[in-house]
C-alpha distance (Angstrom), angle and dihedral (degrees) to the residues before:
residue distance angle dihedral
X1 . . .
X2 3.97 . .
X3 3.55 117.2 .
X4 3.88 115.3 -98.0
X5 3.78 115.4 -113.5
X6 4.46 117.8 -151.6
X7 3.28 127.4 166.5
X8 3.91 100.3 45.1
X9 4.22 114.1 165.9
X10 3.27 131.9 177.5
X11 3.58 126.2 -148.1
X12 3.36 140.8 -170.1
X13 4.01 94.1 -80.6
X14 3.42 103.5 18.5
X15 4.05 153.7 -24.4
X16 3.52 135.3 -73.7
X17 3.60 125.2 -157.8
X18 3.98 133.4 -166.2
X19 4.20 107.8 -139.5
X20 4.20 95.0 173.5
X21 3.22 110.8 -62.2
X22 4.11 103.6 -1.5
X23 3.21 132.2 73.6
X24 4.04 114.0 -146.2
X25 3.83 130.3 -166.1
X26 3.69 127.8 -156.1
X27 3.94 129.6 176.5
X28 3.85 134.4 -171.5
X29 4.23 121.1 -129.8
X30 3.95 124.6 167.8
X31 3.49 85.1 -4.8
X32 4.02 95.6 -63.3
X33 4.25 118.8 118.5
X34 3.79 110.2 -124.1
X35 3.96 125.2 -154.8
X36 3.83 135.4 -167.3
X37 3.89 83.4 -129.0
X38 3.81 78.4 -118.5
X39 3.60 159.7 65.9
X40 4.25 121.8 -117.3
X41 4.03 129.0 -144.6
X42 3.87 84.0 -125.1
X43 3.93 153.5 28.5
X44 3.52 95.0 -124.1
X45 4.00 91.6 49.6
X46 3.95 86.4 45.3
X47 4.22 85.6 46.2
X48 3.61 90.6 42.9
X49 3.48 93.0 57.9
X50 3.92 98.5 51.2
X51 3.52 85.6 47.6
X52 4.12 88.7 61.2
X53 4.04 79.5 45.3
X54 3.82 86.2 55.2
X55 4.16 90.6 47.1
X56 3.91 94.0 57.0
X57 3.65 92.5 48.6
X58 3.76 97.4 52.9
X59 4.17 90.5 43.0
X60 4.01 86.1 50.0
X61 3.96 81.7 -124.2
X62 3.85 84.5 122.7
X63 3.86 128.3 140.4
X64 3.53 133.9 141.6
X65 3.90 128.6 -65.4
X66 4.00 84.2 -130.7
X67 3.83 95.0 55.9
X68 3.72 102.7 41.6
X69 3.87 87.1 49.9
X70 3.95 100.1 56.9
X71 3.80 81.4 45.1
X72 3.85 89.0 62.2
X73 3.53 95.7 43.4
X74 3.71 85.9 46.5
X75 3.80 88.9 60.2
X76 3.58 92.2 42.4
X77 3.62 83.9 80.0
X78 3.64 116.6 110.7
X79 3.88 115.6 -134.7
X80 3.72 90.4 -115.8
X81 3.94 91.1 52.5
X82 3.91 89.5 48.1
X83 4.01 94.6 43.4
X84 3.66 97.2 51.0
X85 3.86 90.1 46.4
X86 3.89 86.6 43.9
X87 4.25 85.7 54.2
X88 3.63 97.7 54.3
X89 3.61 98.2 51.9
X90 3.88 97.9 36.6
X91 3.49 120.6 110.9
X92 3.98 135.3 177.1
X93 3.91 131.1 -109.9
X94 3.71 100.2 -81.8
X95 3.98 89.9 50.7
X96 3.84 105.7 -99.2
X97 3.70 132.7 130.1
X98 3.68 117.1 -90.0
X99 4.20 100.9 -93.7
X100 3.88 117.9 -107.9
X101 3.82 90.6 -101.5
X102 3.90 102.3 51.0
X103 4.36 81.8 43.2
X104 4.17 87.0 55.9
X105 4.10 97.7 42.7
X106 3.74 86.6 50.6
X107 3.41 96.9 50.4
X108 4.50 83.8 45.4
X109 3.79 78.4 63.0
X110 3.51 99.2 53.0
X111 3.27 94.2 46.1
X112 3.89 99.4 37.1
X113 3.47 120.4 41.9
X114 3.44 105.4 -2.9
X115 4.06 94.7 52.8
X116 3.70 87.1 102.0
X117 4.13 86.6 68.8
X118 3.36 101.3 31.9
X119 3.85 107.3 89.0
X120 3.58 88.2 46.8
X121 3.71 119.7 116.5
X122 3.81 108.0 -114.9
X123 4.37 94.1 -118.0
X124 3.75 82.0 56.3
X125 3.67 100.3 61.7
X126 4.00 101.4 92.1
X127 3.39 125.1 -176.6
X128 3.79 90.8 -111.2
X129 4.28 92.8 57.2
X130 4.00 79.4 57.2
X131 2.99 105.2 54.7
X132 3.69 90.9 42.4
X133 3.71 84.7 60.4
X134 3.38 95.5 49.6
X135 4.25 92.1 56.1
X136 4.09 88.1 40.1
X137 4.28 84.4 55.8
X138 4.07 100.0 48.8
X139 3.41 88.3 109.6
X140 3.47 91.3 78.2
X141 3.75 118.3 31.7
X142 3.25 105.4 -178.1
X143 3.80 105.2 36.5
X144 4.17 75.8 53.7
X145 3.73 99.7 52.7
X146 4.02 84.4 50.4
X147 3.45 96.0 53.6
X148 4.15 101.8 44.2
X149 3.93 80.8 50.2
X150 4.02 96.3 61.2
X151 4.06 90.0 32.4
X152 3.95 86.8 48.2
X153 3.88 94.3 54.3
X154 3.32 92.1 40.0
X155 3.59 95.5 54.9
X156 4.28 88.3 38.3
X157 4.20 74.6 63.2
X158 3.39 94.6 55.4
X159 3.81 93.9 49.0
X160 3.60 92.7 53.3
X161 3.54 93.2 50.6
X162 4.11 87.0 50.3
X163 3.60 96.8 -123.7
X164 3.80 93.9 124.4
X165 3.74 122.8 31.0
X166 3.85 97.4 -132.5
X167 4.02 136.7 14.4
X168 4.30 98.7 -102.9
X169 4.03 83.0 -156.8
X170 3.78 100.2 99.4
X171 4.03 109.1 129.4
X172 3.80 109.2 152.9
X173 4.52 104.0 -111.6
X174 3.96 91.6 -7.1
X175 3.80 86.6 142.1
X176 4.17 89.7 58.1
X177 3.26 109.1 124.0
X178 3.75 110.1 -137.6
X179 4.10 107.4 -150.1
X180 4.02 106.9 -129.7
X181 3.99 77.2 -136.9
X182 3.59 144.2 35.1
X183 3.95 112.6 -99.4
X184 3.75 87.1 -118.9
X185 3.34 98.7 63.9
X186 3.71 92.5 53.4
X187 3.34 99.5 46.8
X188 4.15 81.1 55.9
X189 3.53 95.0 54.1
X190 4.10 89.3 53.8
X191 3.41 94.2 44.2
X192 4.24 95.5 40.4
X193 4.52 83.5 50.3
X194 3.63 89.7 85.3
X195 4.09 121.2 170.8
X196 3.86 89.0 -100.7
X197 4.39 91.2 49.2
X198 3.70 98.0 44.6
X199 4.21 78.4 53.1
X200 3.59 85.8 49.8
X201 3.95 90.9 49.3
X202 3.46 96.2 47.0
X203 4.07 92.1 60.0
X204 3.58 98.2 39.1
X205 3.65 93.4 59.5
X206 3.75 131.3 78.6
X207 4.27 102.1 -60.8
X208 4.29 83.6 -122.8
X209 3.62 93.1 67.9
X210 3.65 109.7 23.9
X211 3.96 86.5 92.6
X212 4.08 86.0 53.9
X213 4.07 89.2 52.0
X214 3.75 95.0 59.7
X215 4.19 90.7 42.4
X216 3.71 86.1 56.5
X217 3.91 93.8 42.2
X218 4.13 91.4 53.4
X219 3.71 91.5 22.6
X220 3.58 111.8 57.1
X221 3.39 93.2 -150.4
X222 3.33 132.6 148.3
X223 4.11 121.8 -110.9
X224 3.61 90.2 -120.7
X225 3.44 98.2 50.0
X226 3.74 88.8 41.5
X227 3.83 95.6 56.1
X228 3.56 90.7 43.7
X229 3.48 96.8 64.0
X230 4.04 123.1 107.4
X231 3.86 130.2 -161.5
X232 3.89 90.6 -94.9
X233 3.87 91.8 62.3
X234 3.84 82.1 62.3
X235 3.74 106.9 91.1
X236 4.07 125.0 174.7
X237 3.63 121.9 180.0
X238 4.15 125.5 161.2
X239 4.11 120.1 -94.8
X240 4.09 107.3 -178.3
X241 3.47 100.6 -29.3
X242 3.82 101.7 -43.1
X243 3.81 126.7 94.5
X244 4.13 114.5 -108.6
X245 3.76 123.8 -148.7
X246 3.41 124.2 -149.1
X247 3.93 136.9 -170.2
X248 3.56 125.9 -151.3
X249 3.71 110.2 -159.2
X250 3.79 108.7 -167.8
X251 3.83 101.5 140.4
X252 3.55 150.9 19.8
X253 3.90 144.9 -150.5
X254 4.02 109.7 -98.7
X255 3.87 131.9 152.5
X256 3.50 128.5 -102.8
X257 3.79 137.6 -125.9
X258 4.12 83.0 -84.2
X259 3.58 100.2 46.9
X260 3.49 108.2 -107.7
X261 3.92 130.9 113.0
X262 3.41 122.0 -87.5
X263 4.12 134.4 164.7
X264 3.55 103.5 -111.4
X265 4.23 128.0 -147.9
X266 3.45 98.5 -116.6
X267 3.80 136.6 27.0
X268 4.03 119.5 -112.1
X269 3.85 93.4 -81.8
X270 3.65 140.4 6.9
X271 3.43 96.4 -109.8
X272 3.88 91.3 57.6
X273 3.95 86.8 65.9
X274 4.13 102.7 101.5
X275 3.48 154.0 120.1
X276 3.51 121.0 -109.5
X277 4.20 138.8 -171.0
X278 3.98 116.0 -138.9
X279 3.18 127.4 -152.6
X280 4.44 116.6 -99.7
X281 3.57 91.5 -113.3
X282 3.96 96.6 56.1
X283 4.06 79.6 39.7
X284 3.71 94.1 58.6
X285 4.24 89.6 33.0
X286 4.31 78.6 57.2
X287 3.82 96.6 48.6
X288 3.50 93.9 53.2
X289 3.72 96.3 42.9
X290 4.02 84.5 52.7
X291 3.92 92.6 52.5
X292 3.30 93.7 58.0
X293 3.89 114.1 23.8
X294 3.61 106.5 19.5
X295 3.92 121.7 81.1
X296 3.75 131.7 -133.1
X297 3.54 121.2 -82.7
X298 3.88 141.2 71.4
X299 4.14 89.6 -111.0
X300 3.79 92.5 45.6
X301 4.12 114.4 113.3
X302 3.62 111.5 -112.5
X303 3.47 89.6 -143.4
X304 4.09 110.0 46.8
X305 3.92 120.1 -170.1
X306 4.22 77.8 -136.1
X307 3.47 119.3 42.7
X308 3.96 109.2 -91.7
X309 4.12 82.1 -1.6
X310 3.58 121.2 156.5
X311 4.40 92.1 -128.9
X312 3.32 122.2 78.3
X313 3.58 123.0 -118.5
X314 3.83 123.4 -98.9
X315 4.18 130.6 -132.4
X316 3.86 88.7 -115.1
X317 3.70 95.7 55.5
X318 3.93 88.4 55.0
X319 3.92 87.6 44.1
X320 3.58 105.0 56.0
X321 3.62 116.9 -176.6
X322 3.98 123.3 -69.3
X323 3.90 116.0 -114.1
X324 3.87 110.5 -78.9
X325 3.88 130.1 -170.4
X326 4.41 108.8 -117.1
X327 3.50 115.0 -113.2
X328 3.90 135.6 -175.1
X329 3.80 109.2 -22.6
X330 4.04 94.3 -8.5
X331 4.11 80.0 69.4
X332 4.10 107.6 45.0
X333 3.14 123.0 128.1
X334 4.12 92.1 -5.1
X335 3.76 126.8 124.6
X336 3.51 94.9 -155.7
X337 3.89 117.9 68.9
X338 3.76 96.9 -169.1
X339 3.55 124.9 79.2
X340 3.89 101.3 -143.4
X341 3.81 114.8 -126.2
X342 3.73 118.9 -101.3
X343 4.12 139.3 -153.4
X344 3.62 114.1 -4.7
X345 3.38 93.2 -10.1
X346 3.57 99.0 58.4
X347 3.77 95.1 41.3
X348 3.44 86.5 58.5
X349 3.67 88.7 56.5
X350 3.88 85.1 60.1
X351 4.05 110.3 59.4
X352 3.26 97.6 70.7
X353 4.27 106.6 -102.9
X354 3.54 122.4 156.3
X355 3.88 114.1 -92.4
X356 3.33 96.4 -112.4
X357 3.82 92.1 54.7
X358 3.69 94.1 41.3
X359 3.84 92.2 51.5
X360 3.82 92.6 59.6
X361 3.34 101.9 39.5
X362 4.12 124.1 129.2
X363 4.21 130.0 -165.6
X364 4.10 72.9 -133.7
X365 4.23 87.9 62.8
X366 3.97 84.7 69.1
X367 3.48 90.1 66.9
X368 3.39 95.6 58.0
X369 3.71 84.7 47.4
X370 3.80 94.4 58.4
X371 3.95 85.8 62.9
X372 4.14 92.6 48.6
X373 3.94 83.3 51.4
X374 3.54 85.6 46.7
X375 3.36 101.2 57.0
X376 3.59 92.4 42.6
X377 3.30 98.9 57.0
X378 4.33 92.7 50.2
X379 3.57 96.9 -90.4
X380 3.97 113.9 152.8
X381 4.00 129.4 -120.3
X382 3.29 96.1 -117.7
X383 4.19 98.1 37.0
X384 3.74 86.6 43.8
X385 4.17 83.1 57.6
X386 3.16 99.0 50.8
X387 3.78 93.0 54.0
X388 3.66 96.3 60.2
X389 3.83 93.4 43.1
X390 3.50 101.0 -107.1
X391 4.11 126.9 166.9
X392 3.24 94.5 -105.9
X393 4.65 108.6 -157.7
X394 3.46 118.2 -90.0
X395 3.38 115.0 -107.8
X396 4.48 82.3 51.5
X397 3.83 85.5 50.5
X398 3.22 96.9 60.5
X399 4.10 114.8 40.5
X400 3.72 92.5 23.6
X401 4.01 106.2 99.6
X402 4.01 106.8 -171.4
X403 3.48 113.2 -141.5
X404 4.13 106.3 -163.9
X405 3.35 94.4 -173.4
X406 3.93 97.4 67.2
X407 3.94 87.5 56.9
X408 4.31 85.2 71.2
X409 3.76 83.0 102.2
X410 3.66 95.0 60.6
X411 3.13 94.5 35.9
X412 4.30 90.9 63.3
X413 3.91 84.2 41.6
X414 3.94 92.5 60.8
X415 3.75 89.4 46.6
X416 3.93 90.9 56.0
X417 3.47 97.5 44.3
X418 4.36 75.0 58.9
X419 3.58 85.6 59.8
X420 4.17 91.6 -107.2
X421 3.86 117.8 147.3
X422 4.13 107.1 -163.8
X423 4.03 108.8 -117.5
X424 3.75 123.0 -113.5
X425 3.18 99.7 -106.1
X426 4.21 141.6 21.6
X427 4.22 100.7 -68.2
X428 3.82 110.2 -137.4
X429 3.62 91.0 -139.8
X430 3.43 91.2 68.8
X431 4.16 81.5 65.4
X432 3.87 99.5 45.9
X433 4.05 99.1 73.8
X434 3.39 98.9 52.2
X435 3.75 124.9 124.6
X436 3.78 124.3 -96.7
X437 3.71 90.8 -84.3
X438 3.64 129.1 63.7
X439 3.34 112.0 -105.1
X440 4.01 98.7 173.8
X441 3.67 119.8 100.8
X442 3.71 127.8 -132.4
X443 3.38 103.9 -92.6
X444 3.77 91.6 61.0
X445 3.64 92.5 49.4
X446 4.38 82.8 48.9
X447 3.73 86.9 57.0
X448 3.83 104.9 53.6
X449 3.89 125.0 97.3
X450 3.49 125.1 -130.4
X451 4.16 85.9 -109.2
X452 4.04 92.5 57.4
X453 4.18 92.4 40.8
X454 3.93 93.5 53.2
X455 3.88 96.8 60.5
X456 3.54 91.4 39.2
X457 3.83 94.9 53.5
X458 3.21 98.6 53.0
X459 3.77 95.1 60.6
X460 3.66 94.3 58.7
X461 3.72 136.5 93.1
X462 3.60 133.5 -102.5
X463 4.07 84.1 -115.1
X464 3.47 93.8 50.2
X465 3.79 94.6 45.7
X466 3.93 92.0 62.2
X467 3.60 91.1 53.7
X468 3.91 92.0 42.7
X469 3.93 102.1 49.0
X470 3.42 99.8 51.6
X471 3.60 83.6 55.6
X472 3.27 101.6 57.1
X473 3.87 92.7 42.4
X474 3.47 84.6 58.0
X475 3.85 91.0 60.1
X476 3.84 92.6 52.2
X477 3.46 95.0 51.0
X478 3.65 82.9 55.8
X479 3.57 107.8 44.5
X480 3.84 87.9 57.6
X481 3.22 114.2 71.4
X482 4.05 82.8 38.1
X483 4.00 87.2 59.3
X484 3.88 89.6 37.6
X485 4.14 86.1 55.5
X486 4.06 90.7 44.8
X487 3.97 86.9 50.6
C-alpha cells in the first residue's frame, strides 16, 4: 500500500510535500521535474530553497539542480583523490601509459612534499595556500619545482574538465630550472675528460665496470640503457676487412611501481630506440669484460650486479657513495673521520681533477663527453644526435635517413685519439664473446686461416658447432669450383 502524502503546498515555483518526517520540494522548467536530490527537516527550509531556485532564474544564473550538484561533488574531491585518479589514466605524447618509475615518483610526491595539500578538496586549493606552499618548500628547490609541476598539471586537468574555475598554480618562474652547478663548471668537467682521463677512469674504478666507463665515454649512452643491455644486443659483422660492433639499444633499467629495479621494454623515448657502431677499442674493452664477467647466453646482461650473475647491474652500484666525514656512532672507536669515497665517485677522486670539478662530477657528464669526442673526432651535429638518442626537429626527423654505417670512419678516429692502432689482421678475440648464435657472416668465416679457426672452435658449444660446420662446408664447396675456374 503506497505511502500516504499530507501536508502538500504549492508555491509560487513549485510544490512541497511532507513524506514523515521530510519535507521535499520539486519544480517543473522546459518541461523537465527538478529535485533538491533531497529531503529537508522543514517547510520553510524546503520553501527556502525553491525560493534560491526562484533567485537564479530571475538573475539568468540558472542551471539545473542535477548539474550544479555533480559539480559539488566534483569539488568535493580532494587533490590527492583527483591526482592519483589523474596518474592511472595519464599517458605521454606518443600515447603510452606513464612507465612504472614516473607512476612511483609521483606517488613520492603525493606522499612527500605535497601531503600538506593533498586531503584538501580541490575548490579549496586557492592560489594563496600555493603559494604559501611554495615559501614553506624553499628549502628544497628542486624537490619543489618537481612537485608544483605534477600538482600544476593536475590541477590544468581539472580546469579542463570544469571542475574548478581557474588553475590556483600561478607562481611567477616556478618552472625555472635552477642548475645544481654553474655552467662553467660543467663545461670544465667535459673539457678536463680528455681521451687519456676517461682511460685513467676506466682503470681506477672497480675492474667490473671499467669496460662500461669507456662504452659510455665513446657511446653516449645513457647508464640505464647501458646496464640494460644483454649479449644479444651485441652484434659484429665484417666492414673491409675489420670486425664492426654494433649496439642495439632497445631498453633501459627503470623502477617499478614498488621501487625496485627492473629492465624495462622500452627505453625513455622513442627516439632513444637505435642502433649504434662503437668504436674497436670500446669493442675489444667489451670482449674482455664479457670473458671474464659476463655469463653465457644470448639473454644474459653484459653487465651483471654479480660477476657472471643473471641481474643486471644498477646506477647506484656504479655510483658508490661520495666521501663523507663520520659522525656519532658511524665514528666510534675509528681513527679515521672520513669515510673514503667509493665507485665512480671515488675513482673520480683518483685522476687527478681539481676539487671543485671532482666534487660535481656525474657518470651522466660522460655522456656529454661522448659528444665533445664526437665532435672532435669530425662527427656531425645532427649524426652526433642521433647517437645519443636525441629528438631530433621535425622537419630533420622526417627526411633525414641515418645511415650508421658511414660513421665507421669516426668511429676508427675516436679509437686513435684512445691511442688504439687496428691489428694486421682479423683478432679472434673479437669472435670469442659472442652470443650463442653466430652472428658473423660468410665472408668473415671465408677470410679466416686454419691457425685463427682452431682456437676459436674449440671454445664453442656442441649447439653452436652444428650451426657453424655446415657453414663452413658450405664455403668449401664454394671456393672450389671458384679455384677450379682460376686453375
Amino acid at each position: 500500500m503506497p505511502r500516504k502524502r499530507v501536508n502538500r503546498r504549492t508555491t509560487k515555483l513549485g510544490t512541497v510535500v511532507k513524506d514523515h518526517d521530510s519535507w521535499y520540494a520539486k519544480y517543473r522548467r522546459n518541461g523537465v521535474l527538478h529535485r533538491p536530490g533531497g529531503g529537508f527537516s522543514s517547510f520553510a527550509l524546503a520553501d527556502r530553497w525553491l525560493a534560491e531556485e526562484q533567485w537564479l532564474i530571475d538573475r539568468g544564473e540558472w542551471t539545473p539542480p542535477a548539474e550544479r550538484r555533480a559539480i559539488e561533488q566534483q569539488q568535493a574531491i580532494t587533490l590527492g583523490e583527483y591526482a592519483c585518479e589523474w596518474i592511472e589514466h595519464r599517458t605521454t605524447a606518443a600515447g603510452r601509459p606513464l612507465a612504472d618509475s614516473t607512476i612511483n615518483e609521483y606517488h613520492r610526491y603525493l606522499a612527500g612534499r605535497l601531503a600538506s595539500l593533498t586531503p584538501l578538496p580541490l575548490n579549496q586549493i586557492s592560489r594563496e595556500r600555493v603559494e604559501q606552499w611554495w615559501e614553506d618548500n624553499k628549502d628544497a628547490p628542486a624537490m619543489r619545482r618537481d612537485c608544483y609541476a605534477l600538482m600544476k598539471s593536475v590541477l590544468s586537468a581539472a580546469e579542463d574538465a570544469e571542475i574548478i574555475e581557474r588553475n590556483p598554480c600561478r607562481v611567477p618562474n616556478a618552472s625555472r630550472r635552477a642548475p645544481n652547478r654553474p655552467e662553467a663548471d660543467q663545461r670544465a668537467v667535459v673539457l678536463a675528460m680528455t681521451p687519456e682521463k676517461v682511460q685513467q677512469l676506466s682503470q681506477a674504478i672497480d675492474p667490473r665496470w671499467s669496460a662500461l666507463i669507456v662504452l659510455l665515454a665513446y657511446s653516449g649512452l645513457r647508464i640505464g640503457e647501458a646496464l640494460a643491455l644483454n649479449r644479444s644486443d651485441l652484434t659484429c659483422s665484417e666492414v673491409d676487412g675489420m670486425p664492426r660492433w654494433k649496439v642495439s639499444v632497445r631498453r633501459t633499467i627503470a623502477r617499478d611501481r614498488q621501487g625496485k629495479h627492473h629492465i624495462a621494454d622500452t627505453t625513455k623515448t622513442e627516439e632513444s630506440q637505435r642502433d649504434i657502431p662503437i668504436p674497436p677499442h670500446v669493442a675489444v674493452a667489451l670482449v674482455g669484460h664479457m670473458e671474464q664477467f659476463t655469463a653465457a647466453g644470448r639473454n644474459a646482461p653484459v653487465f651483471p650486479s654479480t660477476p657472471r650473475g643473471l641481474n643486471p647491474a644498477t646506477s647506484p652500484m656504479i655510483w658508490g657513495s661520495r666521501a663523507k666525514k663520520r659522525t656519532g656512532a658511524d665514528a666510534h672507536r675509528r681513527k679515521a673521520t672520513i669515510r673514503p669515497a667509493t665507485g665512480f665517485a671515488g675513482a673520480v677522486e683518483q685522476i687527478g681533477l681539481p676539487d671543485t670539478l671532482a666534487s660535481c662530477m656525474r657518470v651522466h657528464d660522460l655522456r656529454r663527453v661522448a659528444q665533445h669526442l664526437f665532435a672532435q673526432a669530425g662527427m656531425g651535429d645532427i649524426d652526433s644526435e642521433l647517437m645519443v638518442g636525441h629528438k631530433l626537429p621535425a622537419v630533420q626527423r622526417v627526411y633525414r635517413t641515418w645511415d650508421p654505417d658511414s660513421l665507421w670512419p669516426v668511429m676508427d678516429e675516436l679509437s686513435r685519439m684512445a691511442g688504439w692502432t687496428p691489428p694486421s689482421a682479423p683478432h679472434t678475440p673479437f669472435l670469442q664473446a659472442l652470443p650463442d648464435a653466430p652472428v658473423m657472416d660468410s665472408r668473415f668465416w671465408a677470410r679466416m686461416t686454419p691457425e685463427q679457426l682452431r682456437p676459436l672452435l674449440a671454445t664453442k658449444s656442441d649447439e653452436q658447432l652444428d650451426e657453424i660446420i655446415p657453414l663452413l662446408l658450405s664455403l668449401i664447396h664454394i671456393s672450389e669450383p671458384t679455384r677450379q675456374a682460376e686453375i
